[in-house]
NUSE-460793 format. One line per 10 residues: number of its first residue (from 0); their letters; for each residue x, y, z of N, C-alpha, C. Coordinates in Angstrom, 1 decimal, padded with zeros to 4 digits. Example, Ala and Ser with C-alpha at 12.3 -4.5 7.8 and 13.67 -1.06 7.14 Angstrom:
0) AS) 013.2:-005.7:007.8:012.3:-004.5:007.8:013.2:-003.3:007.8  012.8:-002.2:007.1:013.7:-001.1:007.1:012.9:000.0:007.9 $
// end
This chain:
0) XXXXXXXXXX) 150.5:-034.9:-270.3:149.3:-034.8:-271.2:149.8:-035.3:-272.6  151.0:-034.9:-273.1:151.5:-035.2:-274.4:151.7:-036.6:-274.3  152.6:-037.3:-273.3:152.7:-038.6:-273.3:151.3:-039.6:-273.8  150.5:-038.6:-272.6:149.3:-039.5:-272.7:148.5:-040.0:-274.1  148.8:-038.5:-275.0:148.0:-038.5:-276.1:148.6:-039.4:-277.1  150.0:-039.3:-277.4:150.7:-040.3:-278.0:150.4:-041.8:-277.7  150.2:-042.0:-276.3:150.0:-043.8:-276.4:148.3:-043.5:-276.9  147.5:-042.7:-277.0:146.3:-043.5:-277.1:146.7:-042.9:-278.5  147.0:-042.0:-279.5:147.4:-042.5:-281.0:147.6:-043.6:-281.4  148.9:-044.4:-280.6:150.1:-045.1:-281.4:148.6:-046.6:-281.1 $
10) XXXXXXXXXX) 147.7:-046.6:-279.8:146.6:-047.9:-279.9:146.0:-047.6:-280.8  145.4:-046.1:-281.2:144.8:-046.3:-282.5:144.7:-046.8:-283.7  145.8:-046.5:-284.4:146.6:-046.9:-285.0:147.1:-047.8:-285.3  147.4:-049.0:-284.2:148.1:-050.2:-283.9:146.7:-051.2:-284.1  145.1:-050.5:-283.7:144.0:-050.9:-283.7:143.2:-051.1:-285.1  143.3:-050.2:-285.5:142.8:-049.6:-287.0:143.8:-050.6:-288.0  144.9:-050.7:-288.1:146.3:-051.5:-288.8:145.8:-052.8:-288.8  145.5:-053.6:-287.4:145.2:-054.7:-287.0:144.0:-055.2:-287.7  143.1:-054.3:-287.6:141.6:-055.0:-288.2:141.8:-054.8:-289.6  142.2:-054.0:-290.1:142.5:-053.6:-291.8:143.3:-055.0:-292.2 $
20) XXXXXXXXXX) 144.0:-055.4:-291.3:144.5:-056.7:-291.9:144.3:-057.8:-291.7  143.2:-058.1:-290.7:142.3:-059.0:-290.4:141.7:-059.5:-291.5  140.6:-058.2:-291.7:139.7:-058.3:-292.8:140.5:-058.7:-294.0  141.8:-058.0:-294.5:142.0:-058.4:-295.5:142.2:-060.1:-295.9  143.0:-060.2:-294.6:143.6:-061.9:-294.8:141.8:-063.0:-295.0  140.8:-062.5:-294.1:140.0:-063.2:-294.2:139.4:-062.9:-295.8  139.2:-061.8:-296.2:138.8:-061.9:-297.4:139.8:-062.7:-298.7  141.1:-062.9:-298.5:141.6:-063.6:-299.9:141.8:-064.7:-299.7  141.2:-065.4:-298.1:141.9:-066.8:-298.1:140.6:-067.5:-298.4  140.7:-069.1:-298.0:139.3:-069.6:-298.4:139.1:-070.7:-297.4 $
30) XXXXXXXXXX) 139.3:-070.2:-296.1:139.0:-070.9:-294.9:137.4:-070.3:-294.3  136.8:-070.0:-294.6:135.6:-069.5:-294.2:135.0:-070.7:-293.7  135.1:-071.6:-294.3:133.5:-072.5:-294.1:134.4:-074.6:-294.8  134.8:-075.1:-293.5:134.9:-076.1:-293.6:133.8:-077.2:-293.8  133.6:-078.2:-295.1:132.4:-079.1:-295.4:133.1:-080.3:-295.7  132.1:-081.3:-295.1:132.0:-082.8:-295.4:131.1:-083.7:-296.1  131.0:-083.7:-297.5:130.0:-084.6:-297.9:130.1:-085.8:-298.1  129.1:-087.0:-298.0:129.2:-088.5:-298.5:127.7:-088.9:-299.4  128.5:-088.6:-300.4:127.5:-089.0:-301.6:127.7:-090.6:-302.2  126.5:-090.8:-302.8:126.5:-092.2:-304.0:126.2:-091.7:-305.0 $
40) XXXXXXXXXX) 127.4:-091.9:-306.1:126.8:-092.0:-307.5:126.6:-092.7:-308.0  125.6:-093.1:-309.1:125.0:-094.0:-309.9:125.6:-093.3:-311.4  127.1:-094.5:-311.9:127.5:-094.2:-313.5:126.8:-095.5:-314.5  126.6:-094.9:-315.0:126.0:-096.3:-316.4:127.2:-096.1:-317.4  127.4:-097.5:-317.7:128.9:-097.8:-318.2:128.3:-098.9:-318.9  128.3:-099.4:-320.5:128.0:-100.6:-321.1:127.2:-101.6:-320.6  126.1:-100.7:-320.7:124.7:-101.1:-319.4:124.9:-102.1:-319.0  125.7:-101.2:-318.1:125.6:-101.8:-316.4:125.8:-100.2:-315.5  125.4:-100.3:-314.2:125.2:-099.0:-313.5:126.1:-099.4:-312.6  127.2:-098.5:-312.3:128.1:-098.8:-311.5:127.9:-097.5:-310.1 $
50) XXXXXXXXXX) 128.4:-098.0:-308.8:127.6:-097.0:-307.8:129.5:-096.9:-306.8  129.6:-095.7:-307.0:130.6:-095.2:-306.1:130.4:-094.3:-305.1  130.8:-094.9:-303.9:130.4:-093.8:-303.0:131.8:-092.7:-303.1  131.4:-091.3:-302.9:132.2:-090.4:-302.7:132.4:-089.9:-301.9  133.3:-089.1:-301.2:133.5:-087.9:-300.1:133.7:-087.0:-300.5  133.1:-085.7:-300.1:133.9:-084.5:-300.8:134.3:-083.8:-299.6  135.6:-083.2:-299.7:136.0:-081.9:-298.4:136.6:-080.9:-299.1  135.6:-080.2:-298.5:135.6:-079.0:-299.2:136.3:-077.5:-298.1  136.9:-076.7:-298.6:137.1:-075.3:-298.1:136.8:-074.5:-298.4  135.7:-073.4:-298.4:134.9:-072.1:-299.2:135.7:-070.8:-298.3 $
60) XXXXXXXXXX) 135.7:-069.6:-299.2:135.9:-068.5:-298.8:134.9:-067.7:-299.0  135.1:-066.6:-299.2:134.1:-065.3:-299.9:134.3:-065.6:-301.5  134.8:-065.5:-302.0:135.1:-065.6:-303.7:135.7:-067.2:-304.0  135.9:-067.9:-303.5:136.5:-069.1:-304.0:136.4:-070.7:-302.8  136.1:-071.5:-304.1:135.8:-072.9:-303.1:137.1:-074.1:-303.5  137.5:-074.7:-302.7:138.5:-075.9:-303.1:137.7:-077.2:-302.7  137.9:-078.0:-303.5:137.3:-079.4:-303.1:138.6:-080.4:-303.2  138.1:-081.7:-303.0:138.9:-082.9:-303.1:138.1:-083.8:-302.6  137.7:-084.7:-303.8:136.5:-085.9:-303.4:137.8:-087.0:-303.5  137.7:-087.4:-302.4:137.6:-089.1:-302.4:137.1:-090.1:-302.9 $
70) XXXXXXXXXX) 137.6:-091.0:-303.6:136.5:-092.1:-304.4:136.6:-091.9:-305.5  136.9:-090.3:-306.1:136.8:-089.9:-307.3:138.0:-089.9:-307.9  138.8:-088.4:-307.2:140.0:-087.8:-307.6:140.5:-087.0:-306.4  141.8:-087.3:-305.7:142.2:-087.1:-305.2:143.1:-085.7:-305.3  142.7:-085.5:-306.2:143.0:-083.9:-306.5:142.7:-082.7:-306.1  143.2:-081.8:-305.8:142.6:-080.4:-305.2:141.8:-079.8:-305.9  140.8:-079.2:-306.0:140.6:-078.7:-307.3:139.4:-077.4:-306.8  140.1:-075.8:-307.1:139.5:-074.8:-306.8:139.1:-073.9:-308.1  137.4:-073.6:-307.7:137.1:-072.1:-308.6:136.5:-071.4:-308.1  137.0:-070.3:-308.9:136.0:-068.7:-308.1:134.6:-068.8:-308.2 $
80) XXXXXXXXXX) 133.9:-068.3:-307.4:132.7:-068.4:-306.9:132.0:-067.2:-307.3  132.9:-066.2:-307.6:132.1:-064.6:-308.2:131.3:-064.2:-307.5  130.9:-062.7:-307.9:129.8:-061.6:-306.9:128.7:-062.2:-306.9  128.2:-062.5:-308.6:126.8:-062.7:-308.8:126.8:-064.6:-308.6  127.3:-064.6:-308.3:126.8:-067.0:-308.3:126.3:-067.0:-306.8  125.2:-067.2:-307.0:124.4:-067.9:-306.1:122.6:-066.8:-306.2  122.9:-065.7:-306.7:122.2:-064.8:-306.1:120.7:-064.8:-306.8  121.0:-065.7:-307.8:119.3:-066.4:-308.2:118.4:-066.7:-307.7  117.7:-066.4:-306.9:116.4:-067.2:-306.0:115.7:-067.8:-306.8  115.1:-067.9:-308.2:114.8:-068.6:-309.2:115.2:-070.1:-309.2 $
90) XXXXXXXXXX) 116.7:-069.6:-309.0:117.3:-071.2:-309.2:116.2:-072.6:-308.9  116.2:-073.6:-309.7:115.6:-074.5:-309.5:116.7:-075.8:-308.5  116.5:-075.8:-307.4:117.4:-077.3:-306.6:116.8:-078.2:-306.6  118.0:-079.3:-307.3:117.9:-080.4:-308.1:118.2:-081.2:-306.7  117.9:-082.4:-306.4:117.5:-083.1:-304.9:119.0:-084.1:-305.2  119.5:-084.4:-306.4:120.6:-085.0:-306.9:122.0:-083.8:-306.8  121.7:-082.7:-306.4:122.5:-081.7:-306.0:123.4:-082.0:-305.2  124.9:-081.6:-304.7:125.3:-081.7:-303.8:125.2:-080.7:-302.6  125.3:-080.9:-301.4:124.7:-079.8:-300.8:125.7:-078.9:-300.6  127.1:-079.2:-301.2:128.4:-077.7:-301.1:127.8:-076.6:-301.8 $
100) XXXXXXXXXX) 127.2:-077.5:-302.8:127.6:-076.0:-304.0:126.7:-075.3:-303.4  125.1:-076.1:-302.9:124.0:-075.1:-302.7:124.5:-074.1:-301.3  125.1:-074.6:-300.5:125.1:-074.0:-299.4:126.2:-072.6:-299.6  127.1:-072.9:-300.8:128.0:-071.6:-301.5:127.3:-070.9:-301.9  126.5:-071.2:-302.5:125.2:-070.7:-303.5:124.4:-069.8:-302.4  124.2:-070.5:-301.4:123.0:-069.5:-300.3:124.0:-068.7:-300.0  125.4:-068.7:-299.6:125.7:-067.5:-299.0:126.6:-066.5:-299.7  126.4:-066.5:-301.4:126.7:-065.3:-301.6:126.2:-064.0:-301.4  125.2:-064.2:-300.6:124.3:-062.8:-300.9:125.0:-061.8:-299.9  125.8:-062.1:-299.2:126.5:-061.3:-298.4:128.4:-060.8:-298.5 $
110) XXXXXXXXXX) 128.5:-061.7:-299.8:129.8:-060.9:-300.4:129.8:-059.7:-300.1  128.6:-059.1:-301.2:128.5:-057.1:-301.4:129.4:-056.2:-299.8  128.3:-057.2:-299.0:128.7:-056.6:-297.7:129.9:-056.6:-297.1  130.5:-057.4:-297.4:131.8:-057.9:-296.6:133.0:-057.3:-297.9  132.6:-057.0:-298.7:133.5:-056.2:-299.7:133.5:-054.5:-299.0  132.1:-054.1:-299.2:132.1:-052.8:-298.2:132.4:-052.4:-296.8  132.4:-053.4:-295.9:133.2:-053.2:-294.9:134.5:-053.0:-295.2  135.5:-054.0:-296.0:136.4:-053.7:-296.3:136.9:-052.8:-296.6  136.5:-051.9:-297.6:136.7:-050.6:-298.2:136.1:-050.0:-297.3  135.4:-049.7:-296.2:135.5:-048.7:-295.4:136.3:-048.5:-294.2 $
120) XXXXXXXXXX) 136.6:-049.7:-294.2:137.8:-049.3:-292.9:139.1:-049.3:-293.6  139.2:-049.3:-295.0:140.5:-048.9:-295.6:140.5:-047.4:-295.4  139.6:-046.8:-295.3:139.0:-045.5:-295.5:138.9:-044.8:-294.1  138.4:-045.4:-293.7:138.6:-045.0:-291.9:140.3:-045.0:-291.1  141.6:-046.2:-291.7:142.4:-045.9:-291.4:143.4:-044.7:-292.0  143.0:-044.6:-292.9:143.3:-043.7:-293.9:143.2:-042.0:-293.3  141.8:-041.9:-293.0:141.4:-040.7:-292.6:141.9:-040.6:-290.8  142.4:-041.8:-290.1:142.7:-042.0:-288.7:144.2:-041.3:-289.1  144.8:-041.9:-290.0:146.0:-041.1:-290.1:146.8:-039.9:-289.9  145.7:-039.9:-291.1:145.5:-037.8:-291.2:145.4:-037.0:-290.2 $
130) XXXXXXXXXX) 144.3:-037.6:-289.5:143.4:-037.3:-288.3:144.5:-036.7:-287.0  145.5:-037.5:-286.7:145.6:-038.1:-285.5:147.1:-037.0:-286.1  147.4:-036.8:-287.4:148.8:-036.2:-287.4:148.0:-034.4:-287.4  147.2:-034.2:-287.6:146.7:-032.6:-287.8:146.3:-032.7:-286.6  145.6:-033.5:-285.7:144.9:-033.2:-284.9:143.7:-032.5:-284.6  142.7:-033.2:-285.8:141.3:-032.2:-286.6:140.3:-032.8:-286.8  139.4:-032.9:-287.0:138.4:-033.8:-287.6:138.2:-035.3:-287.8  139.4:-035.3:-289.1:139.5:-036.4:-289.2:139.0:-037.6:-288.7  139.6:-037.4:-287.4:139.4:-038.5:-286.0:138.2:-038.9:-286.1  137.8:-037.9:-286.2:135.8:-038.3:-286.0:135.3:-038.6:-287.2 $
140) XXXXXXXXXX) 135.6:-038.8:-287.9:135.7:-039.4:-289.9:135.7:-040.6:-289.4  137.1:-041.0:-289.4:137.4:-042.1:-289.2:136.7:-043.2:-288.1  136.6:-042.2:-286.7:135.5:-043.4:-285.9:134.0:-043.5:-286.9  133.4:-042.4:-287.1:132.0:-042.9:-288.1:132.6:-044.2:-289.2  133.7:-044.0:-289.5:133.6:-045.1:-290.9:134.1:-046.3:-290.2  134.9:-046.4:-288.9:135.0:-047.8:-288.7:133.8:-048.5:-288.1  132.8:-047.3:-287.1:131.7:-048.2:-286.8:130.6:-048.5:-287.7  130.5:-048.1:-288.8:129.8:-048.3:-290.3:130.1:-049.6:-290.8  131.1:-049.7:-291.0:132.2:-050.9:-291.3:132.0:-052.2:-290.4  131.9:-051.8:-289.0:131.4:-052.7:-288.2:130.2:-053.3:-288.1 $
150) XXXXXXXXXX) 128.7:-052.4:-289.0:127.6:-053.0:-289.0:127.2:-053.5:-290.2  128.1:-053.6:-290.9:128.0:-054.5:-292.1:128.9:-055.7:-292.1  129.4:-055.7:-291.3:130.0:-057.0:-290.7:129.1:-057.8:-290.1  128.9:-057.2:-288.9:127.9:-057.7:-288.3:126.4:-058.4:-289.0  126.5:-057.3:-290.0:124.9:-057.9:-290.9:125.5:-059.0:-291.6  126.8:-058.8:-292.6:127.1:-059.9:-293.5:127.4:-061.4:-292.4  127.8:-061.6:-291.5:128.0:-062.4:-290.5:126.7:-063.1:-290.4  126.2:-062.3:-289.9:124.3:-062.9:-289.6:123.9:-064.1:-290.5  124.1:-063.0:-292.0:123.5:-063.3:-293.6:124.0:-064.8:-294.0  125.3:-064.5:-292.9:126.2:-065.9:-293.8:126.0:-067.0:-292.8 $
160) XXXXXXXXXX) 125.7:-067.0:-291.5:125.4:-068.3:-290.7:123.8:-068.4:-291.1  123.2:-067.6:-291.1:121.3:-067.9:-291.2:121.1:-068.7:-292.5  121.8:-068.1:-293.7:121.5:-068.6:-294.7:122.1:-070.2:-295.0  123.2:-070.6:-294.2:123.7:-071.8:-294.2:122.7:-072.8:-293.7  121.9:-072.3:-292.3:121.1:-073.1:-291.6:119.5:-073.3:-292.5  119.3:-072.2:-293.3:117.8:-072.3:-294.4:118.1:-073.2:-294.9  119.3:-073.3:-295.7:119.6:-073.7:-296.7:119.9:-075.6:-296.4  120.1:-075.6:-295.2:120.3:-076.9:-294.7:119.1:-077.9:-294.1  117.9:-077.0:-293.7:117.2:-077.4:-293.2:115.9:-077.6:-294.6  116.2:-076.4:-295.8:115.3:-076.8:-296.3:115.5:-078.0:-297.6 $
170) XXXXXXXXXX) 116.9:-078.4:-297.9:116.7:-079.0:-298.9:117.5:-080.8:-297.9  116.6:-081.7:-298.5:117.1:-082.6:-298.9:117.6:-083.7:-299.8  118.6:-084.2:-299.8:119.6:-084.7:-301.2:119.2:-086.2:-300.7  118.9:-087.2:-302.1:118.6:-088.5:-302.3:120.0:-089.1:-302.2  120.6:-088.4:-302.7:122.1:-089.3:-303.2:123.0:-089.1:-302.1  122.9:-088.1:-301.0:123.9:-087.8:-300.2:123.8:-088.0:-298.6  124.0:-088.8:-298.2:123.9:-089.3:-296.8:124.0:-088.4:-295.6  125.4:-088.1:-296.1:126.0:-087.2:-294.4:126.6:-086.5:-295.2  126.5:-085.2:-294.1:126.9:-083.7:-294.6:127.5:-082.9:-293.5  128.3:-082.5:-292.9:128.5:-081.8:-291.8:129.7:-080.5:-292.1 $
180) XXXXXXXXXX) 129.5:-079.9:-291.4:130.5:-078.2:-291.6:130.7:-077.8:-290.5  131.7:-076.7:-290.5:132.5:-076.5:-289.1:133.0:-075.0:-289.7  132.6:-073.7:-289.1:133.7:-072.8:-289.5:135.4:-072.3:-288.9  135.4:-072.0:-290.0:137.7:-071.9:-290.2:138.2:-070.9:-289.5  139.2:-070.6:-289.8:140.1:-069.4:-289.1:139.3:-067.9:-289.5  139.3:-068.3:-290.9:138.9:-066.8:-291.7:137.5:-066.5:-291.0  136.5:-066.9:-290.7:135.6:-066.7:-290.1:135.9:-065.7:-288.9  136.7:-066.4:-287.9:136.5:-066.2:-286.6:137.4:-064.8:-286.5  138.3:-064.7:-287.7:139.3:-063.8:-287.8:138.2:-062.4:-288.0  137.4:-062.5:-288.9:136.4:-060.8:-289.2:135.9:-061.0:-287.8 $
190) XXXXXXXXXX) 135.8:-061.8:-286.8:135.4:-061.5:-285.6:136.4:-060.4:-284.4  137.2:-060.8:-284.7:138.4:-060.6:-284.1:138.7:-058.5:-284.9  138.9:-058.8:-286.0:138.4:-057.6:-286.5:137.3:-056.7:-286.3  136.9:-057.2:-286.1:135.2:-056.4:-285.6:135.5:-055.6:-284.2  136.0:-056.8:-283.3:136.8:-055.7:-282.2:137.4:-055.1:-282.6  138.6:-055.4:-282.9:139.8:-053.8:-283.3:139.3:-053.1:-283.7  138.4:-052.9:-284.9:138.1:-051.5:-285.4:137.4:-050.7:-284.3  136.1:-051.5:-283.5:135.7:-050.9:-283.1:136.2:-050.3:-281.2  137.1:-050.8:-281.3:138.1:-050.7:-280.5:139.0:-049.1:-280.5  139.1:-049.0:-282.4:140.1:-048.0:-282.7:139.1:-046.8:-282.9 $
200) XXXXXXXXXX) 137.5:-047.1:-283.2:136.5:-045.8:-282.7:136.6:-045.3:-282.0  136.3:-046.3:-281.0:136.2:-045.8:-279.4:137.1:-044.6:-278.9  138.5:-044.8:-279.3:139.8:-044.1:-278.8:140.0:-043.2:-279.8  139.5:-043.3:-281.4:139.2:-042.2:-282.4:138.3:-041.4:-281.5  137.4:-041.2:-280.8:136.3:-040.3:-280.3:137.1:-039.7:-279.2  137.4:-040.6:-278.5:138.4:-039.7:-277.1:139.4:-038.9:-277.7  140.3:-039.6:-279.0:141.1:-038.6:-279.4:140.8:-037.1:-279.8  139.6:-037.6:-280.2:139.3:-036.2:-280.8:138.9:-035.3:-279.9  138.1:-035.8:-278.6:137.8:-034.4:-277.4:138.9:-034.4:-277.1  139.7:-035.1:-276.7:140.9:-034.3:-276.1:141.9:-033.3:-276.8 $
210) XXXXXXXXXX) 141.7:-033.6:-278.2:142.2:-032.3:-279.4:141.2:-031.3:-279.0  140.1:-031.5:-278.8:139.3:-030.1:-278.8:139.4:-029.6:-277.4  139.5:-030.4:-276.3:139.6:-029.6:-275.2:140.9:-029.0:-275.2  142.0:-029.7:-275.5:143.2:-028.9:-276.1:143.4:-027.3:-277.0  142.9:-027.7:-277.8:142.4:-025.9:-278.6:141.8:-025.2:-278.3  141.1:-025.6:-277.2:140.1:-024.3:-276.1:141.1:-024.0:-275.5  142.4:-024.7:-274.8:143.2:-023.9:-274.3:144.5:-023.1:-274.7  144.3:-024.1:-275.8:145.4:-022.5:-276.5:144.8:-021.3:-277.2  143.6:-021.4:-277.4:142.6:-020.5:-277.7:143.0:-019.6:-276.2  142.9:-020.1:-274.8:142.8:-019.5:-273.6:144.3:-018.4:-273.7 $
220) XXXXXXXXXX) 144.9:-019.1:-274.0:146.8:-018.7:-273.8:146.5:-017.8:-274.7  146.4:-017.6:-275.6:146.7:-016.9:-277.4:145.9:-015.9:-277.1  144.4:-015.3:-276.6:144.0:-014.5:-276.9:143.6:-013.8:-275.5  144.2:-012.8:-275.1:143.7:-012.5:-273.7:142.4:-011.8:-273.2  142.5:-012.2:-272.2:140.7:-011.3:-271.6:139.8:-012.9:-271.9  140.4:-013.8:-272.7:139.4:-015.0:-273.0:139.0:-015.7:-271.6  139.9:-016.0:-270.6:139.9:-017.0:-269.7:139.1:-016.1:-268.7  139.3:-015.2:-268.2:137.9:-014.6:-267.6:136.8:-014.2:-268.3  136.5:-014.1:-269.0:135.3:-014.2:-269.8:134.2:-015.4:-269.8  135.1:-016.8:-269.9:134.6:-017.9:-269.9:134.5:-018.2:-268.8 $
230) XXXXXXXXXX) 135.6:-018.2:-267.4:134.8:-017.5:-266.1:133.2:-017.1:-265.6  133.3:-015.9:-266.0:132.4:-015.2:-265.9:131.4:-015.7:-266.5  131.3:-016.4:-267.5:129.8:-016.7:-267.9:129.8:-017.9:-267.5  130.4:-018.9:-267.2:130.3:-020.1:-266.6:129.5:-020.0:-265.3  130.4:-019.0:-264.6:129.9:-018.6:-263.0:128.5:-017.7:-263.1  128.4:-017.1:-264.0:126.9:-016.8:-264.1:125.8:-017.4:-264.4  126.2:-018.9:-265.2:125.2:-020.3:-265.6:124.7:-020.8:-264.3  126.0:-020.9:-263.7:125.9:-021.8:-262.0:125.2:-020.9:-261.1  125.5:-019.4:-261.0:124.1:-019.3:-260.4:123.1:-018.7:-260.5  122.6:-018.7:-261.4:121.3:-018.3:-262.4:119.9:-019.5:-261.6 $
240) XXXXXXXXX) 119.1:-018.7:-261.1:118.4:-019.2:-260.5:117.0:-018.8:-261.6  116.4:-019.5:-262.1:115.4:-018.9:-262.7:113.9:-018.7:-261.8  113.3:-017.6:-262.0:112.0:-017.1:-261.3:110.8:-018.4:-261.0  110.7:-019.0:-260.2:109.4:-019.8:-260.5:108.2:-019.6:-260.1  108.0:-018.2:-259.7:106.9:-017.9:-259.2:106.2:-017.1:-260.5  104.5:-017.7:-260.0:104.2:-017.1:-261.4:103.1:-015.7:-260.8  102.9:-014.8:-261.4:101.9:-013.6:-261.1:101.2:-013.6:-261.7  100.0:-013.0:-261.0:098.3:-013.3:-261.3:097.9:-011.4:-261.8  097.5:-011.1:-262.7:097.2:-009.8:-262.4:095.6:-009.7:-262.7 $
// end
């Protein structure tokens, strides 16, 4: 029984650790959302209008985008993308836009979320710790906050493919021919995470009945007269027949 309880800690644990660092890695890298643009610019230079076609490839994260146009500048060149950039619906789109920025621009709205998942299963491993060394509550802390954590994933996920597809289907760019995207590591990685945590619930909830069925029996050992008692009323539940006849008077 002891053996047993220890391996399903040391998965918890090993489960909870795993997704905590899932999530992290996906939130500071900026593989989220691979893009391909092919635009024309039209520059006026000592009137005359000169027309270069460009490429841009781009890599977005949650907080930050890297580009490198072709045609232009072969340079890397990355900025932060912030909580609040994009979250204007006001915004007016300009049809000479490129469609990166807009499509970064549609899916901030789901940062918030993907920040609070984070911080809750920091919070959930945290309290699994505790949990799993007292052998108390905890446990069941910790499963509520990693499956909490798991539906704001799930929501921010949604937020961030649906809004790419609006956003694609509603605008179209004069200047920009072909556009295509593909999602990255960091993507598929909160997926991957999404299991583990909810993985390390699952086995948070078992851990924790089998602490409680555990303390009913040293409750049994520690206090005498207990184990017949619970007997006795058990065996009285089972055969408690209740009356179903009814009388007329």
């Amino acid at each position: 029984m002891r053996t047993e309880l220890q391996q399903w800690t040391v998965i918890s644990l090993s489960t909870g650790a795993a997704a905590l660092v899932g999530l992290l890695l996906s939130f500071t890298t900026t593989n989220w959302l691979y893009m391909t643009e092919m635009c024309t610019e039209h520059i006026p230079f000592n009137n005359t209008t000169y027309v270069i076609n460009m490429t841009m490839h781009s890599n977005a994260g949650l907080w930050r985008l890297c580009t490198k146009t072709t045609g232009y500048s072969d340079e890397l060149y990355c900025v932060e993308t912030g909580l609040k950039y994009g979250l204007d619906k006001n915004k007016e789109r300009l049809d000479q836009q490129w469609r990166t920025g807009t499509v970064i621009e549609a899916t901030r709205i789901q940062f918030p979320l993907t920040c609070l998942a984070v911080l809750l299963t920091l919070a959930g491993f945290i309290f699994s710790i505790f949990g799993n060394y007292r052998r108390d509550k905890k446990t069941i802390v910790a499963a509520v906050l990693y499956i909490s954590s798991g539906l704001c994933l799930s929501v921010s996920v949604i937020l961030f493919i649906s809004r790419i597809n609006d956003e694609l289907s509603l605008q179209n760019s004069n200047n920009c021919t072909h556009f295509e995207y593909s999602y990255g590591w960091s993507f598929y990685l909160i997926g991957l995470s999404f299991v583990a945590e909810e993985t390390s619930a699952v086995i948070s909830i078992k851990l924790y009945l089998i602490n409680s069925l555990k303390n009913v029996g040293d409750m049994v050992r520690i206090i005498p007269g207990l184990e017949d008692k619970i007997f006795v009323e058990t065996t009285s539940l089972k055969n408690y027949e209740p009356n179903t006849q009814t009388l007329i008077w």
